[in-house]
N, CA, C and O atoms as CSV, one atom per row, in Angstrom:
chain,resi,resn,atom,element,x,y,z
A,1,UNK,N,N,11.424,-10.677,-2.912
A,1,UNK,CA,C,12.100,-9.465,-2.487
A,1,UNK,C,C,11.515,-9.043,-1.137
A,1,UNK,O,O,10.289,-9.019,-1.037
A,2,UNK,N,N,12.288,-8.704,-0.075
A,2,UNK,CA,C,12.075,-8.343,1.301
A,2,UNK,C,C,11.105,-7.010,1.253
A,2,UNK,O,O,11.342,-6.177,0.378
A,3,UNK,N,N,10.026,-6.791,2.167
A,3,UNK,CA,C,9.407,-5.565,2.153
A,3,UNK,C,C,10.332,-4.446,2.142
A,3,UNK,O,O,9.895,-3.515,1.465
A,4,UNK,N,N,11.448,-4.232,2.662
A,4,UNK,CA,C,12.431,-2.874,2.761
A,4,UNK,C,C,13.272,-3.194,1.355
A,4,UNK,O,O,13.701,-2.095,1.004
A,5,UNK,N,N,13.585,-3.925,0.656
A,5,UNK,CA,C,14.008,-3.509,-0.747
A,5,UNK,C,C,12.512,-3.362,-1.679
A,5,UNK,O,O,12.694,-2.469,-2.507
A,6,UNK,N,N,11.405,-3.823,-1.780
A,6,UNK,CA,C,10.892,-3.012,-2.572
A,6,UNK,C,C,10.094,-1.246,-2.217
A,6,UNK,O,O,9.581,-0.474,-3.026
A,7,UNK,N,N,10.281,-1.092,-0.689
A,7,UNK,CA,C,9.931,0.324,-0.679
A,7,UNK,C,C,11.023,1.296,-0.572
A,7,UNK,O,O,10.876,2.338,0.066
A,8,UNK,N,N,12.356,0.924,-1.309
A,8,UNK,CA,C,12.941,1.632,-1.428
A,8,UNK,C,C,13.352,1.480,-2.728
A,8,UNK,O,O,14.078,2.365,-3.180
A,9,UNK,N,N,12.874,0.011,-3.844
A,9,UNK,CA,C,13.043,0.205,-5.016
A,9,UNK,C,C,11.896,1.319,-5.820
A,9,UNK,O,O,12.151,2.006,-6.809
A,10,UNK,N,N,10.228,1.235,-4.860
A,10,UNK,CA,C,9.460,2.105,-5.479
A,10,UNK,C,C,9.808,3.317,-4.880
A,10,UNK,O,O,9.513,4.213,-5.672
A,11,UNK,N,N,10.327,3.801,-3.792
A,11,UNK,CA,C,10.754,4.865,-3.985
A,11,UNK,C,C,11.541,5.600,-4.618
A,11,UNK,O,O,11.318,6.811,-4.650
A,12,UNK,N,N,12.784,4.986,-5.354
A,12,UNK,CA,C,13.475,5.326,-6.025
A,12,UNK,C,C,12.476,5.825,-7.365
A,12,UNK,O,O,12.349,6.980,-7.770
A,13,UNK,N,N,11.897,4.736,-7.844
A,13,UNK,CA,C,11.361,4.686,-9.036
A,13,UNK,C,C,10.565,6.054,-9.208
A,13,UNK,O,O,10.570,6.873,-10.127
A,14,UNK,N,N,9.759,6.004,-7.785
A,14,UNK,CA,C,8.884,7.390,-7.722
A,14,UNK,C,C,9.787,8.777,-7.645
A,14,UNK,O,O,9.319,9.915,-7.690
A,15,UNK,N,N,11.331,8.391,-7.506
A,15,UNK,CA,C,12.161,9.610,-7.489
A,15,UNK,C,C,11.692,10.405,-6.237
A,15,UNK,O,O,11.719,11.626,-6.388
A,16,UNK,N,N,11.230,9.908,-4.927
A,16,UNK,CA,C,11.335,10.573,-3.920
A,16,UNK,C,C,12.638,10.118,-2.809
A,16,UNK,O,O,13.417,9.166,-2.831
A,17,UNK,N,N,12.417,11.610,-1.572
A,17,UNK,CA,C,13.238,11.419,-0.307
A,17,UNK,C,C,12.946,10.852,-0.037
A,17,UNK,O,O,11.872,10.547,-0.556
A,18,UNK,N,N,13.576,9.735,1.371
A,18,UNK,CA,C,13.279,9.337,2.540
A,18,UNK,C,C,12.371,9.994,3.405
A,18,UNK,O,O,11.593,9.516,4.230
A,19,UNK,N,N,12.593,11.147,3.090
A,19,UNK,CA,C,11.479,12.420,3.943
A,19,UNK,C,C,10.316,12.872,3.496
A,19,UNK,O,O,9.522,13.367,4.295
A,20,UNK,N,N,9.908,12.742,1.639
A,20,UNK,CA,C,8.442,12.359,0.929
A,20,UNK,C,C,7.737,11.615,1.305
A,20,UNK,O,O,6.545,11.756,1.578
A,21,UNK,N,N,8.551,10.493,1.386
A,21,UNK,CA,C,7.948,9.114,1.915
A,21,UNK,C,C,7.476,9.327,3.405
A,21,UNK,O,O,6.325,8.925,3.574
A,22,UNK,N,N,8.019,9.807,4.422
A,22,UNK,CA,C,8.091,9.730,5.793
A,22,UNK,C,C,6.584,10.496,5.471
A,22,UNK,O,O,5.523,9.882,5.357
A,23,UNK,N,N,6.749,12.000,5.351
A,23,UNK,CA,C,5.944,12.556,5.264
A,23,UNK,C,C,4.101,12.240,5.128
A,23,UNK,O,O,3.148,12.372,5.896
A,24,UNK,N,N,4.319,11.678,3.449
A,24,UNK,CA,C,2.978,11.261,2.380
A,24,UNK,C,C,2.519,9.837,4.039
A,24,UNK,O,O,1.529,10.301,4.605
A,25,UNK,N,N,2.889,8.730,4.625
A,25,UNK,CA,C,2.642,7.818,5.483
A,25,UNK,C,C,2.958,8.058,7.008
A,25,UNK,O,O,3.099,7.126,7.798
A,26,UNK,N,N,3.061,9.464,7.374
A,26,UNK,CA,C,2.862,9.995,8.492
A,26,UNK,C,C,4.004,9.049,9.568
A,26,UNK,O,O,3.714,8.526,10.644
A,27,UNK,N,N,5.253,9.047,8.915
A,27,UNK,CA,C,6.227,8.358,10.228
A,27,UNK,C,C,7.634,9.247,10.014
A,27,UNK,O,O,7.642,10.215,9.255
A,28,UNK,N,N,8.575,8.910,10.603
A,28,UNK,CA,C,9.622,10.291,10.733
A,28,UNK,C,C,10.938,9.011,9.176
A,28,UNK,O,O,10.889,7.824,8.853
A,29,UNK,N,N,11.628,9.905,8.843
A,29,UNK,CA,C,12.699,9.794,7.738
A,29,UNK,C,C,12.989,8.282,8.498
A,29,UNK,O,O,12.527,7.232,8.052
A,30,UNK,N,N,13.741,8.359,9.584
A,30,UNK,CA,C,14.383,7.894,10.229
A,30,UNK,C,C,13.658,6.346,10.183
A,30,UNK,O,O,14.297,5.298,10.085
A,31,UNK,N,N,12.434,6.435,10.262
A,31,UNK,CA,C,11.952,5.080,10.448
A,31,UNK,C,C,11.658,3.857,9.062
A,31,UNK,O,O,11.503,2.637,9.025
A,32,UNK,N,N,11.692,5.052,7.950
A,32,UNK,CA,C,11.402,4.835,6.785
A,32,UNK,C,C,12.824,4.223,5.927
A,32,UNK,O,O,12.699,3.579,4.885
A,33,UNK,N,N,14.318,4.573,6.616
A,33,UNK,CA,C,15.303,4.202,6.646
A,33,UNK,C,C,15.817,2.812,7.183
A,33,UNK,O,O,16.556,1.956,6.697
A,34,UNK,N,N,15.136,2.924,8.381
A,34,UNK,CA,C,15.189,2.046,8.804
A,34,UNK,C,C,14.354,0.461,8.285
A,34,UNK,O,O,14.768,-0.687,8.442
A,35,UNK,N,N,13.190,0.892,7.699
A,35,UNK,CA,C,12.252,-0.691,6.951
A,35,UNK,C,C,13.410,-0.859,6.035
A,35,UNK,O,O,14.028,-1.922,6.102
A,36,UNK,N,N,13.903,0.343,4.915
A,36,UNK,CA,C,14.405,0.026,3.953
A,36,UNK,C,C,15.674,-1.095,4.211
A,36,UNK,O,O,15.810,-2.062,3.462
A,37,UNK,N,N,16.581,-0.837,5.365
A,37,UNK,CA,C,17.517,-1.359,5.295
A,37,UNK,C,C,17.105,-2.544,6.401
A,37,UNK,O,O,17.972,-2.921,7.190
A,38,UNK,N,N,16.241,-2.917,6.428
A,38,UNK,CA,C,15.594,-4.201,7.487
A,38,UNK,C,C,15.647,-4.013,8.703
A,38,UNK,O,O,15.120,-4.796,9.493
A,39,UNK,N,N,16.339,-2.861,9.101
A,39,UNK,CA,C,16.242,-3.129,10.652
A,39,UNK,C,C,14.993,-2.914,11.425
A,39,UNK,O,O,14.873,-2.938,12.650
A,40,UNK,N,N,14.146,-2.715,10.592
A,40,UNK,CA,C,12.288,-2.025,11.733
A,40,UNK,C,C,11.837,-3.685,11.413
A,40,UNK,O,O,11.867,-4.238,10.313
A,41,UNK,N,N,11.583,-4.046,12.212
A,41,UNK,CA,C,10.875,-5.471,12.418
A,41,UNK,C,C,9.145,-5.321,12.706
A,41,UNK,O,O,8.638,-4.675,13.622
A,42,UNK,N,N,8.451,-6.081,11.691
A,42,UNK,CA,C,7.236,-6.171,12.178
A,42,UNK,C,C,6.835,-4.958,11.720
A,42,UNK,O,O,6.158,-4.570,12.671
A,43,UNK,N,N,6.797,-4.100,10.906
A,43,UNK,CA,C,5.791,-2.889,11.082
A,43,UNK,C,C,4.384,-3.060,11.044
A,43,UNK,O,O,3.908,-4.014,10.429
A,44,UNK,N,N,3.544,-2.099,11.737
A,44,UNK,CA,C,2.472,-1.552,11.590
A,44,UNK,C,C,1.448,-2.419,10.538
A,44,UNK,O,O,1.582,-1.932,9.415
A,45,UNK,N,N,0.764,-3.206,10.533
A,45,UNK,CA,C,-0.360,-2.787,9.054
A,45,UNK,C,C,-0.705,-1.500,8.733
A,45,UNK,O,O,-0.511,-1.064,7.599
A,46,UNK,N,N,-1.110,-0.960,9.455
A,46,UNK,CA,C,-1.755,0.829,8.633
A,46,UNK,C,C,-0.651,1.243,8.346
A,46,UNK,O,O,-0.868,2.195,7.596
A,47,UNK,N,N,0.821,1.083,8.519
A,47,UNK,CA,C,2.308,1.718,7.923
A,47,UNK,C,C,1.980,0.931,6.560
A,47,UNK,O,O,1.816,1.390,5.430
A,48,UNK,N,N,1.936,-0.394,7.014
A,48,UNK,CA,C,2.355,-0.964,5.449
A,48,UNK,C,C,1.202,-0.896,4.481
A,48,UNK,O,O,1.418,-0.974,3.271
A,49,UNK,N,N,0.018,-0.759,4.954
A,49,UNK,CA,C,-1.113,-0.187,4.393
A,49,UNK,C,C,-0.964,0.916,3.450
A,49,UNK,O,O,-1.013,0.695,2.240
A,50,UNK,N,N,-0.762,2.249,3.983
A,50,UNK,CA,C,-0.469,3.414,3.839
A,50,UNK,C,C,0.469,3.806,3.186
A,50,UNK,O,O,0.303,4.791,2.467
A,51,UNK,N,N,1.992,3.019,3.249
A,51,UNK,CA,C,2.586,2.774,2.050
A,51,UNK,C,C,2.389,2.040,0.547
A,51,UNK,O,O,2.827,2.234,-0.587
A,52,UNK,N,N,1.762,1.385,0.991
A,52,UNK,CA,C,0.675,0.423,-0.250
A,52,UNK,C,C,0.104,1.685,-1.330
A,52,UNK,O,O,0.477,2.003,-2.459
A,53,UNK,N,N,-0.835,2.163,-0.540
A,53,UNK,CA,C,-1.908,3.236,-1.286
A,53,UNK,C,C,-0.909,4.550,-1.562
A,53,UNK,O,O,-1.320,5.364,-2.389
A,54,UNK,N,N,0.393,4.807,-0.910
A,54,UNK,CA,C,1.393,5.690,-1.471
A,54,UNK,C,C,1.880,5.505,-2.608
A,54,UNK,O,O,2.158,6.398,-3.408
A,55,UNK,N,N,2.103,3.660,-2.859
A,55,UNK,CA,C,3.097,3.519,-4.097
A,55,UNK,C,C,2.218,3.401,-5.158
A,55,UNK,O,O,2.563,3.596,-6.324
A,56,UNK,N,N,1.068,3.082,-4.807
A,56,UNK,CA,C,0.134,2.649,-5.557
A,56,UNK,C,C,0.065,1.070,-6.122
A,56,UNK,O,O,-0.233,0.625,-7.230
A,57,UNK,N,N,0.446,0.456,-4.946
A,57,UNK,CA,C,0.512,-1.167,-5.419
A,57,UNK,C,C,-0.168,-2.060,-4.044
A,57,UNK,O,O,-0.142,-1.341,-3.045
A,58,UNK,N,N,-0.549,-2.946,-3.867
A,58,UNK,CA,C,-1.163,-3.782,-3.001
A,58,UNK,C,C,-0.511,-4.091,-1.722
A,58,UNK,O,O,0.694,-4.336,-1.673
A,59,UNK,N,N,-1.210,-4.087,-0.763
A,59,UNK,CA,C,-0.382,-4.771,0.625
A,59,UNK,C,C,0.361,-6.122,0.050
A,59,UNK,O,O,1.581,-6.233,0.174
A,60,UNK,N,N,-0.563,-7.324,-0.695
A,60,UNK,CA,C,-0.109,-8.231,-0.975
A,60,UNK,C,C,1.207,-8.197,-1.429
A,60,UNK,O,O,2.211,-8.587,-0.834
A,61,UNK,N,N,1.132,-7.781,-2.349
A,61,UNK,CA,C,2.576,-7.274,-3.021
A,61,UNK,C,C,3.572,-6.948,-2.386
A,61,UNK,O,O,4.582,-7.552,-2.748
A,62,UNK,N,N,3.778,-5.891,-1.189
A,62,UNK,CA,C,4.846,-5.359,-0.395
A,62,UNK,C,C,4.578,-6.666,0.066
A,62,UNK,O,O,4.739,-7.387,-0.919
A,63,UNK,N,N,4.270,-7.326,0.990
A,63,UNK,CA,C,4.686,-8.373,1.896
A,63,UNK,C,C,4.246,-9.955,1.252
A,63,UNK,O,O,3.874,-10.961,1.856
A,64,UNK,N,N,4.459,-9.711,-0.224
A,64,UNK,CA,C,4.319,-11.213,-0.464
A,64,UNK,C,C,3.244,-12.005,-0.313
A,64,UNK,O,O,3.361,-13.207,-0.555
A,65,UNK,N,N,1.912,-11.423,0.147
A,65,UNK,CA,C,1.041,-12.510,0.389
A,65,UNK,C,C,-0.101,-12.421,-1.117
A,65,UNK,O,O,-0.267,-11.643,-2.057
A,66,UNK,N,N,-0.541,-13.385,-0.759
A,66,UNK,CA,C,-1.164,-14.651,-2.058
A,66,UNK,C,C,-2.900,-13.711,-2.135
A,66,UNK,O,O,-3.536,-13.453,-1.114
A,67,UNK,N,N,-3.333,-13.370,-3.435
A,67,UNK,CA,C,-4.543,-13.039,-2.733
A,67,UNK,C,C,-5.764,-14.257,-3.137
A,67,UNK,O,O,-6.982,-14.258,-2.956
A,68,UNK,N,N,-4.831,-15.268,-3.761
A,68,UNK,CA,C,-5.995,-16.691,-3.791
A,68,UNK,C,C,-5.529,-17.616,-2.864
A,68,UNK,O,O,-5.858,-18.792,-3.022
A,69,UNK,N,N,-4.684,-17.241,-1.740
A,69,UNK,CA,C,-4.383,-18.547,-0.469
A,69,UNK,C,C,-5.743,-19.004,0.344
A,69,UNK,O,O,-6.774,-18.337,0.435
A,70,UNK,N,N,-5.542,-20.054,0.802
A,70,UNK,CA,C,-7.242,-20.416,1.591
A,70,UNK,C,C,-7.612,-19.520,2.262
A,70,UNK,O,O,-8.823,-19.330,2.155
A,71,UNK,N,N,-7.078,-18.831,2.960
A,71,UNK,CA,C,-7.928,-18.358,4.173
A,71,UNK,C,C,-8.291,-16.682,3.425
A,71,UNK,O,O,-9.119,-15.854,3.806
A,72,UNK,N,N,-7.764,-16.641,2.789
A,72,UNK,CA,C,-8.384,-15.208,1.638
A,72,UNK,C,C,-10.238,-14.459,1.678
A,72,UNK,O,O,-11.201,-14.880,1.038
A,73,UNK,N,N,-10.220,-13.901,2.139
A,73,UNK,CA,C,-11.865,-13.358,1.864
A,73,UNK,C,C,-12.348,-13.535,0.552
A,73,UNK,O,O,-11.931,-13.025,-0.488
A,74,UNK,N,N,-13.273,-14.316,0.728
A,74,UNK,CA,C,-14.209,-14.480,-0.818
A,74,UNK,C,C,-14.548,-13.552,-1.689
A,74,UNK,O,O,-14.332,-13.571,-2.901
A,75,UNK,N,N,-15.123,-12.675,-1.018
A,75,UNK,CA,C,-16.208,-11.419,-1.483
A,75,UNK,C,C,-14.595,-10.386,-2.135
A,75,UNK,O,O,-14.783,-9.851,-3.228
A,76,UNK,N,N,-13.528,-10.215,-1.652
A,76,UNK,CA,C,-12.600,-9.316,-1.354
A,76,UNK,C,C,-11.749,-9.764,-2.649
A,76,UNK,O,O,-11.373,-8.872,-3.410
A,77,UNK,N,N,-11.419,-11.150,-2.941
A,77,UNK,CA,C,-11.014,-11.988,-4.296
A,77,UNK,C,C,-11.943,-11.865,-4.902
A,77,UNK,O,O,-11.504,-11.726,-6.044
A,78,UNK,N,N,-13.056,-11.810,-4.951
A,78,UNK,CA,C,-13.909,-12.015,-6.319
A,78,UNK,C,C,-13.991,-10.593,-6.845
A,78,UNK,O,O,-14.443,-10.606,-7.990
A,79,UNK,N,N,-13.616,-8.949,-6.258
A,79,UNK,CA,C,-13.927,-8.183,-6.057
A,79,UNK,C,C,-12.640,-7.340,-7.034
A,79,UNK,O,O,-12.685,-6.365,-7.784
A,80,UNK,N,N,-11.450,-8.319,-6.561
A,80,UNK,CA,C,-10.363,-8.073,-7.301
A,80,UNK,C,C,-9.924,-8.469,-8.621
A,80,UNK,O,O,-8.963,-8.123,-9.309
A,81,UNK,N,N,-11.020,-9.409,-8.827
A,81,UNK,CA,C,-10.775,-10.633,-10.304
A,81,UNK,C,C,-11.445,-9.870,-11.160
A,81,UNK,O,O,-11.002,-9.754,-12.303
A,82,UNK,N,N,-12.898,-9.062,-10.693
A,82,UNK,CA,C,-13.557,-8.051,-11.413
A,82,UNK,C,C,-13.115,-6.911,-11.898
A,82,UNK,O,O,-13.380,-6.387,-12.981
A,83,UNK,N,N,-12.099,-6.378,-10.637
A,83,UNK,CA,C,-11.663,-4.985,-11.002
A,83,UNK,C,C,-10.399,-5.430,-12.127
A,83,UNK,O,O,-9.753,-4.560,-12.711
A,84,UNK,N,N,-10.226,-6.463,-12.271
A,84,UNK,CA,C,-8.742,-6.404,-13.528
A,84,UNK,C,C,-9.504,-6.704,-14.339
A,84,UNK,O,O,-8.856,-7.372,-15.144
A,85,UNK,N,N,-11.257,-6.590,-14.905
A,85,UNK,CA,C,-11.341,-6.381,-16.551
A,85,UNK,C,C,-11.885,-5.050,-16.729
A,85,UNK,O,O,-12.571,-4.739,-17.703
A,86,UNK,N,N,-11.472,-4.001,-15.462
A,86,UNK,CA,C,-11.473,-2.737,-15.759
A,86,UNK,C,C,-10.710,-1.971,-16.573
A,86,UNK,O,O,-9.639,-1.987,-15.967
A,87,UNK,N,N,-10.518,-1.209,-17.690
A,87,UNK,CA,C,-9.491,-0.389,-17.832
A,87,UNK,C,C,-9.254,0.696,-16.632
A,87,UNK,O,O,-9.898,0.973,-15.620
A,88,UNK,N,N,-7.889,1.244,-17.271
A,88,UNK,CA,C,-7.239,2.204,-16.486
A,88,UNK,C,C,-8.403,3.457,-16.213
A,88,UNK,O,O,-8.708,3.632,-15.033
A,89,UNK,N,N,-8.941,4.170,-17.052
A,89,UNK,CA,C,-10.111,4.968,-16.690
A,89,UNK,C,C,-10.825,4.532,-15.608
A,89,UNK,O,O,-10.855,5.285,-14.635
A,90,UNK,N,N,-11.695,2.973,-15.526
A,90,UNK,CA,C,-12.718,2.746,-15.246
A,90,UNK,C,C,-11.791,2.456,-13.516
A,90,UNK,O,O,-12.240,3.009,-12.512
A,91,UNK,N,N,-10.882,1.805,-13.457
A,91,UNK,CA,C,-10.003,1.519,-12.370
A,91,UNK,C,C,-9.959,3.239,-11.646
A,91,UNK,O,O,-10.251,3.484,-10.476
A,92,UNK,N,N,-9.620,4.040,-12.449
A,92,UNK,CA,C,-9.229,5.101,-11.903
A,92,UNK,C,C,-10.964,5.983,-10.674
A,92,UNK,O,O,-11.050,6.796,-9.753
A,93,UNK,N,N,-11.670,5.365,-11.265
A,93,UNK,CA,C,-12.903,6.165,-11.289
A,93,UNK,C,C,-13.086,4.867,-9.943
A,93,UNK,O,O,-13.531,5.200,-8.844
A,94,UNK,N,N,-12.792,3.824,-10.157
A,94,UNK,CA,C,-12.711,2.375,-9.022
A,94,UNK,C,C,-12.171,3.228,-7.904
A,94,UNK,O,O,-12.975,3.788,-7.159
A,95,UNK,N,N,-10.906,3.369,-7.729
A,95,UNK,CA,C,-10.296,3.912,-6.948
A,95,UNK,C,C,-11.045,5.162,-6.503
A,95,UNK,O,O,-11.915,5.165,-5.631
A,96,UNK,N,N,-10.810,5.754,-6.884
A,96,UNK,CA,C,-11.687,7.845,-6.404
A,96,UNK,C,C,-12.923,7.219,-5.202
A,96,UNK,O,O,-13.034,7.525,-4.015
A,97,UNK,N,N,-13.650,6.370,-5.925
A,97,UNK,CA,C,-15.006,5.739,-5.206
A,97,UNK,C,C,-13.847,5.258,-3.856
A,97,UNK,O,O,-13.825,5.949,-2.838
A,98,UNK,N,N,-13.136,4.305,-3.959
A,98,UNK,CA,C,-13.037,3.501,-2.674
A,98,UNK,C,C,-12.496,4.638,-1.904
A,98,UNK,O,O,-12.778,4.476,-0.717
A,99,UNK,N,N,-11.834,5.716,-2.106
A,99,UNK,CA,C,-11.175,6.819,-1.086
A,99,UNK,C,C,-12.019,7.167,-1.179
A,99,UNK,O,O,-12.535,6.419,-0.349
A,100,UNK,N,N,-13.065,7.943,-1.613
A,100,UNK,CA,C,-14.257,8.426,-0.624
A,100,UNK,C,C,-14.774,7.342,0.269
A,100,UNK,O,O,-15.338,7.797,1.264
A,101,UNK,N,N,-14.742,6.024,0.194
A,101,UNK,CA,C,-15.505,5.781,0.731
A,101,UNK,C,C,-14.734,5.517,2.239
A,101,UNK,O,O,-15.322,5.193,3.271
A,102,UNK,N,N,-13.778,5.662,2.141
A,102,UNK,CA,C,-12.346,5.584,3.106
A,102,UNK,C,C,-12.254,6.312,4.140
A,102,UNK,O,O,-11.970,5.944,5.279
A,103,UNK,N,N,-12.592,7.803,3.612
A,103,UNK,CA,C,-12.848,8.921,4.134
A,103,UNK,C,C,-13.826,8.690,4.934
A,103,UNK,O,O,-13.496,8.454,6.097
A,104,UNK,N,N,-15.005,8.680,4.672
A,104,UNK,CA,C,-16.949,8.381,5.813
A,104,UNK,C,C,-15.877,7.744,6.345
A,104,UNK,O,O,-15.096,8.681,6.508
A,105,UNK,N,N,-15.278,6.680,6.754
A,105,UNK,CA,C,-14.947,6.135,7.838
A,105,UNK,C,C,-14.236,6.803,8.952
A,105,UNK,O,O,-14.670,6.782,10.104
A,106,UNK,N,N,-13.060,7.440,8.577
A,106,UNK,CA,C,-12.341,8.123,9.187
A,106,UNK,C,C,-13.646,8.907,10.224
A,106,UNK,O,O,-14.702,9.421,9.853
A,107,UNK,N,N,-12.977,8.723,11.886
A,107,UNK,CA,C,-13.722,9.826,12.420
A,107,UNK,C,C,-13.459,11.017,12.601
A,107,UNK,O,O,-12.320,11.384,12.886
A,108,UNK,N,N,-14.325,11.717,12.486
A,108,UNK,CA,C,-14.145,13.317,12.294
A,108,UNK,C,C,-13.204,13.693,13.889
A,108,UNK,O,O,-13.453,13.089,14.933
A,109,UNK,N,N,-12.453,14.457,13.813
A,109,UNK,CA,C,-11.939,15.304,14.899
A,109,UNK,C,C,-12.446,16.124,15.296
A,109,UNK,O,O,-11.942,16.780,16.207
């Protein structure tokens, strides 16, 4: 499935606007219309990033890529093979940690 039919199948699913979406990943309606129906070529990583951590599903996933293909980060796969004998709690508490730790990065304004 093309990146612009599944962020407009999880949007549906999530029961939001074009303009939730725009909003929650900081780009205008208009552009978010535009992935859906293929015409934005190439977006952004931090768009497709940022939509990732919106839907709550993996970059891999929106754009199809493999996370055991060769050239894959070791440390980054082994990291992910661990976190799926987490439950949902322990995942949840996974997650909270990695956005803080997301945040320290961000530079302050």
């Amino acid at each position: 499935m093309a990146l612009g039919n599944k962020i407009a199948t999880l949007r549906v699913a999530k029961k939001q606007s074009l303009q939730e979406v725009a909003d929650a990943v900081g780009v205008s309606k208009a552009h978010i219309w535009q992935m859906e129906k293929g015409k934005a070529d190439n977006p952004a990583m931090g768009l497709v990033t940022k939509l990732a951590d919106h839907f709550g599903v993996s970059v891999a996933y929106l754009v199809d890529e493999q996370v055991d293909a060769p050239d894959a980060d070791v440390q980054i796969a082994r990291l992910f093979r661990q976190a799926h004998l987490l439950d949902d709690r322990e995942r949840n508490i996974l997650d909270d940690m990695m956005q803080s730790l997301l945040k320290l990065k961000k530079p302050v304004a």
